[in-house]
C-alpha positions as CSV (number, residue, x, y, z in Angstrom):
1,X,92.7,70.0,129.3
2,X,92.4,68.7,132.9
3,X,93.6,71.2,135.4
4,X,94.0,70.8,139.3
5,X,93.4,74.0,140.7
6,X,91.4,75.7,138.2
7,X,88.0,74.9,136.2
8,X,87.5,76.0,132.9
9,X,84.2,76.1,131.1
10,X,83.7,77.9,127.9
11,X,80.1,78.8,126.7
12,X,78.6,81.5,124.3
13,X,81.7,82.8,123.7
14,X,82.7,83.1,127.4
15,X,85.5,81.4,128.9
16,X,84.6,81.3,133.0
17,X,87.9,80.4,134.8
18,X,87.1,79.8,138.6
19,X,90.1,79.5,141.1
20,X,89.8,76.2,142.9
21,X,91.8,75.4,145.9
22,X,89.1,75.7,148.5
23,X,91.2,74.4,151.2
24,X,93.6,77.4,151.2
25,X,91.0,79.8,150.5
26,X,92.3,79.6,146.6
27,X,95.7,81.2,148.2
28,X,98.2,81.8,144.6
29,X,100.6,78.7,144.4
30,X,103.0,78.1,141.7
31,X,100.4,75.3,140.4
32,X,97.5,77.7,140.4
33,X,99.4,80.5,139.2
34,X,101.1,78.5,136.2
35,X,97.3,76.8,135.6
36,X,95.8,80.0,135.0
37,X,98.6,81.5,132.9
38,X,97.8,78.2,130.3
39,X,94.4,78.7,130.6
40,X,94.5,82.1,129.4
41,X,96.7,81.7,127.2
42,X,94.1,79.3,125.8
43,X,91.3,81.4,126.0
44,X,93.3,83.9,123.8
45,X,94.5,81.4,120.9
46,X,90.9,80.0,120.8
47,X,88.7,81.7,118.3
48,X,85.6,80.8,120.2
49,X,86.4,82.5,123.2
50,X,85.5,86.1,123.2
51,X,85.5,87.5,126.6
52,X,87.1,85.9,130.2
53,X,85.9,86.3,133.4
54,X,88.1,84.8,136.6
55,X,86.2,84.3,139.6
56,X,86.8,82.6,142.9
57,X,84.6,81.0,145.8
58,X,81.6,83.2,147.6
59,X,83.9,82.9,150.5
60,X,87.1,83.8,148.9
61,X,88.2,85.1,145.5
62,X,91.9,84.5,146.5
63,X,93.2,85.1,149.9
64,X,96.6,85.9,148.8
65,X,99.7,84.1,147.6
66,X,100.5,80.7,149.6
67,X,102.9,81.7,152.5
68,X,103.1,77.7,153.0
69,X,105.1,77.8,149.7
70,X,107.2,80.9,150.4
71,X,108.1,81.0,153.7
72,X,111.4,79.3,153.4
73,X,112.9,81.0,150.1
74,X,115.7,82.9,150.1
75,X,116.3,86.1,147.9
76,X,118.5,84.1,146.1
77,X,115.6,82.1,145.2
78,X,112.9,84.3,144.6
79,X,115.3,86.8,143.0
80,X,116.7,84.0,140.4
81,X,113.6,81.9,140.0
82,X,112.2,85.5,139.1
83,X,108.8,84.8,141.5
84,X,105.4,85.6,139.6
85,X,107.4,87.2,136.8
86,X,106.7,84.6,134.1
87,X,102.6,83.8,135.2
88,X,101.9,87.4,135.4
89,X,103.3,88.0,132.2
90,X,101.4,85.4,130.7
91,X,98.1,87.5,132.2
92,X,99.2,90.7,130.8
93,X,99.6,89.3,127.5
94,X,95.7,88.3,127.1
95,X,94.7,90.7,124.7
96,X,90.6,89.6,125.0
97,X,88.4,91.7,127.7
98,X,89.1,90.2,131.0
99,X,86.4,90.7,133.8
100,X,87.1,90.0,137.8
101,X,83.9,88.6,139.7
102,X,84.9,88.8,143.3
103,X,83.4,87.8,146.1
104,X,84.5,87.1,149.6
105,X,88.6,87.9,150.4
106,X,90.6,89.1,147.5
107,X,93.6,90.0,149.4
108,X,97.3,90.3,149.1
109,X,98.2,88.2,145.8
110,X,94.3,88.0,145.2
111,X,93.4,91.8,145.3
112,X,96.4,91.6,142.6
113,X,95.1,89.0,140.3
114,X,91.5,91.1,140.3
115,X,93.5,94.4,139.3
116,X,95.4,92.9,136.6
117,X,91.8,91.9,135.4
118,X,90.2,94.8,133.0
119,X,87.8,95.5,135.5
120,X,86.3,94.0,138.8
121,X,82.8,93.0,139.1
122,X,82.3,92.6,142.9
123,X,79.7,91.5,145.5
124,X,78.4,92.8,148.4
125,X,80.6,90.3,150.5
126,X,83.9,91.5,148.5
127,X,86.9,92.4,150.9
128,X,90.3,93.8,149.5
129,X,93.6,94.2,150.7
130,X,97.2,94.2,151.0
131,X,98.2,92.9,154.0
132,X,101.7,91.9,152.9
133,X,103.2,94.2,155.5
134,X,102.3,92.2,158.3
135,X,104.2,89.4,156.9
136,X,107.5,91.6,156.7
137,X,107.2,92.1,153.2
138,X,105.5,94.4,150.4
139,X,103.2,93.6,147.6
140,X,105.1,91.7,144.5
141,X,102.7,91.8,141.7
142,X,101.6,95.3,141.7
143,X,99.4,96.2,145.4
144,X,101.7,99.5,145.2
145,X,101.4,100.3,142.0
146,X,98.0,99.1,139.9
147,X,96.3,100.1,143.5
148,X,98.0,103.8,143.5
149,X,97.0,104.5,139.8
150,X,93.1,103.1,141.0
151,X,92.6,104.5,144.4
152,X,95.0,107.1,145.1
153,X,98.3,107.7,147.1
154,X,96.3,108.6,150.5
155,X,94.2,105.2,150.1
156,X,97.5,103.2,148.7
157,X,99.4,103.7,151.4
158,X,96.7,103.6,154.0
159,X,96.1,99.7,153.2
160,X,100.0,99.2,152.4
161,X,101.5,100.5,155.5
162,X,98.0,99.2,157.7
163,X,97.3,96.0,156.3
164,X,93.7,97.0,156.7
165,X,90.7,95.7,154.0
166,X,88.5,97.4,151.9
167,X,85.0,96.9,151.9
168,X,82.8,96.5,149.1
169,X,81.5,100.2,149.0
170,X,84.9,101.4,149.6
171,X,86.3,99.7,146.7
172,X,83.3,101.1,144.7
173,X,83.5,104.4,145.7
174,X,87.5,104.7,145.5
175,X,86.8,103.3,141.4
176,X,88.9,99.9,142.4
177,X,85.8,97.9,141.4
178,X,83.1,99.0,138.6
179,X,80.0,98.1,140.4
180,X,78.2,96.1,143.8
181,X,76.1,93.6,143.1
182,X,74.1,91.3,146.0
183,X,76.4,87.8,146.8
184,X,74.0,85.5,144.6
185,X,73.6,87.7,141.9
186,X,77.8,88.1,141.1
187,X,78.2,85.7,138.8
188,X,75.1,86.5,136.7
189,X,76.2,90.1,136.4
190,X,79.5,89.0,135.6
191,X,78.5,86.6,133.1
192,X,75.9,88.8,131.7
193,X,78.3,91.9,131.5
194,X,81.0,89.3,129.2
195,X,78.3,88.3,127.0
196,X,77.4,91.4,126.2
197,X,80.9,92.5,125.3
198,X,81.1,89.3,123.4
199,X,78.5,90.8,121.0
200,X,80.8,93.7,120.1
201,X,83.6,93.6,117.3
202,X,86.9,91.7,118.8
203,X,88.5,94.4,116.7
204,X,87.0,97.4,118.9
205,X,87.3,95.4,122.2
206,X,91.1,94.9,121.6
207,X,91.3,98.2,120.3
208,X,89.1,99.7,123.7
209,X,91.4,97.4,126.3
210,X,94.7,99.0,124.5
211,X,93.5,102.7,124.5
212,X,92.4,102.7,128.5
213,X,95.3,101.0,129.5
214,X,97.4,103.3,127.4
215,X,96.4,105.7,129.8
216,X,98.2,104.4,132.7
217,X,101.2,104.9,131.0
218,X,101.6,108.3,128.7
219,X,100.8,111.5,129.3
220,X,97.7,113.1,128.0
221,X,98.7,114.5,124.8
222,X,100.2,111.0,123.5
223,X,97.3,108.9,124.6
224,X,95.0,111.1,123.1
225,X,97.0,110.7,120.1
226,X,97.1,107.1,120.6
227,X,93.8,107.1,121.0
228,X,92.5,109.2,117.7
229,X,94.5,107.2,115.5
230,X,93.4,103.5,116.8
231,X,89.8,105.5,115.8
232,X,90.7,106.3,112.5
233,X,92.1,103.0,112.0
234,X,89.0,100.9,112.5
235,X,87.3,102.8,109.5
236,X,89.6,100.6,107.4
237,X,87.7,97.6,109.1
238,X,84.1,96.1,108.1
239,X,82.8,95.6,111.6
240,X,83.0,99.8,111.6
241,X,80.8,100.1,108.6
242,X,78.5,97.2,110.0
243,X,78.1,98.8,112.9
244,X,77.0,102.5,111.7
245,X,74.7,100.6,109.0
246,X,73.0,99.2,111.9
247,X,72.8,101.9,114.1
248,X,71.1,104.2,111.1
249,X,69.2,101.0,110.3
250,X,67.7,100.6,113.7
251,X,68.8,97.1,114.1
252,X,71.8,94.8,115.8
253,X,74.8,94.9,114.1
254,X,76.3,91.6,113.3
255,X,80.6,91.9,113.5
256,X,82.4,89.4,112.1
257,X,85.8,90.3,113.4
258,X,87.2,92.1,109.6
C-alpha cells in the first residue's frame, strides 16, 4: 500500500514504520495519524511481521501534533470529531512488541506516540517534551498520564506546567527511555533489538507485552496473579517445551508460534 506520510518496509520479520513529513518536522496530522493507525493495523494481521519499530528523522522523531490543523477548531469539533480517539486506539490495539527509535524532537504529540510504543530506544540527540501548555492547552494523548506512571509526579508536572525538554540522559535516567545510543548507531540498535525479539515465541512476547502493561493498571496482588497464571498457561503451548528442550540441550530453540 502506498502511503503519503509514512514508509513502511518489512524485512526479517520487522516491520520499520518511519514518520515522513520532513517539512513539518513529522508534526501528527490527521493523514499521518490515520496512516500509521492502517499501517499497524497491518503489521498486526500480517503473519510475517513479528516485531514494529516507529522511528522518525535524525532531526525529529515528531515535533508534536500539527497546530496548522488545530488552531481553528472549536470544542464542538474536537469534542464530537472525538480528536486522536480513534488512531490512538488503533495503536493500543497492536498486540506485537512495538519499539520507539527516537532521535532528535519528540515533543508534545510525539513524546506521546514514543510512550504509547512498548519501549523507547533513543539517541544521544533525543529531546522530549510536553510543551502543550504554552499553546494554552494540556497534553491529549496521554503527556499527563503515560509520563506520570514513567517518570514521576515531581518530573510530570515539571515538564507539564514548564514546557521544558528532556534530554537524552534525563529520559534515561528518569526510565522514560530503555537505553542511549550514539545518533548513527539508533537505528541499528533498534533494529537489532526487534530482531532479536522476533526470534522469541509470538506466544510469550504477546503474553510479556500483556503482563507489564498489566501493571499500570491493577494493584500488586492481581497483577501478580495475572501474571502467574499467563505462566502457567504457556505450559499448555509447544513453544514452552521447545524452549526448555533447548536450553537443557545447549542449543537455539526454534518457536513456531503453538
Amino acid at each position: 500500500m502506498a502511503y503519503e506520510t509514512i514508509t513502511v518496509d518489512v524485512d526479517n520479520h520487522v516491520a520499520l514504520i518511519t514518520l515522513n513529513r520532513p517539512d513539518a518536522l513529522n508534526a501528527l496530522n490527521d493523514a499521518l495519524l490515520g496512516e500509521l493507525a492502517k499501517a499497524l493495523k497491518g503489521a498486526q494481521e500480517n503473519d510475517k511481521v513479528r516485531c514494529i519499530v516507529i522511528t522518525g528523522s535524525e532531526k525529529a522523531f515528531a515535533a508534536g501534533a500539527d497546530i496548522a490543523m488545530m488552531r481553528e477548531k472549536s470544542f464542538v469539533d474536537v469534542f464530537m470529531g472525538d480528536l486522536f480517539t480513534p488512531e490512538t486506539d488503533q495503536i493500543l490495539r497492536v498486540r506485537k512488541p512495538i519499539i520507539a527509535a527516537v532521535s532528535g524532537y519528540a515533543l508534545g504529540g510525539g513524546c506521546e506516540l514514543a510512550m504509547m510504543c512498548d519501549f523507547i530506544i533513543c539517541s544521544e540527540s533525543a529531546k522530549f517534551g510536553q510543551p502543550e501548555i504554552n499553546l494554552g492547552v494540556v497534553a491529549g494523548i496521554g503527556g499527563t498520564q503515560r509520563l506520570t506512571r514513567l517518570v514521576g509526579k515531581s518530573k510530570a508536572m515539571d515538564m507539564n506546567l514548564t514546557g521544558r525538554f528532556m534530554d537524552a540522559e534525563e529520559a534515561e535516567r528518569s526510565g522514560l527511555v530503555s537505553r542511549v545510543v550514539p545518533v548513527k548507531k539508533l537505528m541499528e540498535e533498534a533494529m537489532a533489538a526487534a530482531g532479536k525479539i522476533a526470534e522469541k515465541s509470538m506466544i510469550s512476547a504477546t503474553v510479556v507485552k500483556e503482563c507489564v502493561n498489566r501493571a499500570y493498571e491493577v494493584p500488586l496482588s492481581e497483577g501478580l496473579l495475572f501474571e502467574r497464571r499467563m505462566f502457567h498457561s504457556l505450559f499448555n503451548t509447544e513453544d514452552q517445551k521447545e524452549g526448555m528442550s533447548a536450553f537443557l540441550e545447549k542449543r537455539e530453540a526454534q518457536f513456531r508460534d503453538k
